[in-house]
C-alpha positions in Angstrom: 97.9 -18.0 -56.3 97.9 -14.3 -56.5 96.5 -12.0 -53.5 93.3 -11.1 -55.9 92.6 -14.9 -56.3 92.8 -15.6 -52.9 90.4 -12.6 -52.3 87.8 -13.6 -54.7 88.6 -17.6 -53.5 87.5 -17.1 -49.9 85.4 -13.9 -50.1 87.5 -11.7 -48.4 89.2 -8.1 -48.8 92.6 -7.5 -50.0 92.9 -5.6 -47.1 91.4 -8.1 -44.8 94.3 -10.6 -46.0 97.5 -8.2 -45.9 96.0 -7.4 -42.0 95.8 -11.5 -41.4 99.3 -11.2 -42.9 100.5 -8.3 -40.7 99.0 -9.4 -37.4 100.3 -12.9 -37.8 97.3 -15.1 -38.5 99.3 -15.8 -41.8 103.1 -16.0 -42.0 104.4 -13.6 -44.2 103.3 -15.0 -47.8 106.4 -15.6 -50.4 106.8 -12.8 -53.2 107.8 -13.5 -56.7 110.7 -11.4 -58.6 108.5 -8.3 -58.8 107.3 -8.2 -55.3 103.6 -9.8 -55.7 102.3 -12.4 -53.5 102.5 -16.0 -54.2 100.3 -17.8 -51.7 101.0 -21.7 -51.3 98.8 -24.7 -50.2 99.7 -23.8 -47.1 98.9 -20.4 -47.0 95.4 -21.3 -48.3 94.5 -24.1 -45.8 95.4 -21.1 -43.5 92.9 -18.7 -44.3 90.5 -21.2 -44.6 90.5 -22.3 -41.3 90.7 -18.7 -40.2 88.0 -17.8 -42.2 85.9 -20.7 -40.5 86.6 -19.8 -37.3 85.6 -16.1 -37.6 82.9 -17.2 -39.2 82.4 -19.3 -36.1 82.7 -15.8 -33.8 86.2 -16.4 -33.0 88.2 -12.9 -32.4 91.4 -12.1 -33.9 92.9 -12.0 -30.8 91.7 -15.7 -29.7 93.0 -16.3 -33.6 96.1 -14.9 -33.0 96.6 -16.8 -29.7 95.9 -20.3 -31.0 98.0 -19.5 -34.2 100.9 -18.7 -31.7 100.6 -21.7 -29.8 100.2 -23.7 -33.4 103.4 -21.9 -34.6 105.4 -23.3 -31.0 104.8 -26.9 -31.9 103.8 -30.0 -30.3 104.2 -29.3 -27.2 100.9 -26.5 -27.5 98.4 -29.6 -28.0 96.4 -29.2 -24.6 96.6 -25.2 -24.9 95.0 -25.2 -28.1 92.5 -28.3 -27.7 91.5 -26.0 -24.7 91.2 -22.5 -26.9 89.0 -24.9 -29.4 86.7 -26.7 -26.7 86.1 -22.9 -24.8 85.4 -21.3 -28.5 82.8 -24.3 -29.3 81.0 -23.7 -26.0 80.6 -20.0 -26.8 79.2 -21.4 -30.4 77.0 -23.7 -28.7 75.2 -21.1 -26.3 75.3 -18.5 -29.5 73.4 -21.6 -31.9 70.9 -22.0 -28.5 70.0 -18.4 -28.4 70.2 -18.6 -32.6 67.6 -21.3 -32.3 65.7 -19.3 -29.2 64.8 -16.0 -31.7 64.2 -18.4 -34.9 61.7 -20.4 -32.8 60.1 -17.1 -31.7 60.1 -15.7 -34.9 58.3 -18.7 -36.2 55.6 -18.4 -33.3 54.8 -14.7 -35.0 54.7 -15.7 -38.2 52.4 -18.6 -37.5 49.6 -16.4 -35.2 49.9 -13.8 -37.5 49.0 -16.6 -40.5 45.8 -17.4 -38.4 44.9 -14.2 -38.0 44.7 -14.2 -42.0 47.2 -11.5 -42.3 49.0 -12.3 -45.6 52.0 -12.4 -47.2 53.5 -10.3 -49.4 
């Protein structure tokens, strides 16, 4: 799959891939006879999961660590189960204070409903 496809695939930039390329977060992707990018399977599952955990509020650094310690092998299990479990207790308190403002939000939308303010 060509660099465009796998932009308009996952929803990301050209850009935004050759910089996961660049900084490591992808291994260098295989070019065909003319020089364009061929991404495999592999490459794909890739940015998937690194689109996930951005989307999760990973940073590229964290990224970039864990995909180092992926890249050594077996031997990285506990490193990266730890990287994972630290990231999802970050997520967790983030989906708290998520659920703290949407809670509040709905306690201003429901006084102002009695007050008989409408919506629009």
């Amino acid at each position: 799959m060509k660099i465009a496809e796998v932009s308009q695939k996952f929803d990301l930039s050209v850009d935004t891939l050759r910089y996961y390329e660049r900084v490591g977060l992808i291994e260098p992707v295989k070019r065909n006879s003319g020089g364009i990018r061929e991404y495999s399977e592999d490459d794909l599952h890739r940015v998937e999961f690194i689109k996930c955990m951005r989307s999760a509020g990973l940073s590229i650094e964290v990224l970039i660590e864990y995909v180092r310690l992926l890249d050594q092998g077996d031997g990285t299990v506990e490193a990266r189960k730890q990287i994972l479990e630290e990231q999802r207790a970050l997520l967790l308190d983030r989906m708290k204070q998520l659920q703290e403002t949407l809670n509040l939000l709905d306690h201003k939308i429901s006084v102002y409903a009695e007050c008989g303010v409408k919506k629009k």
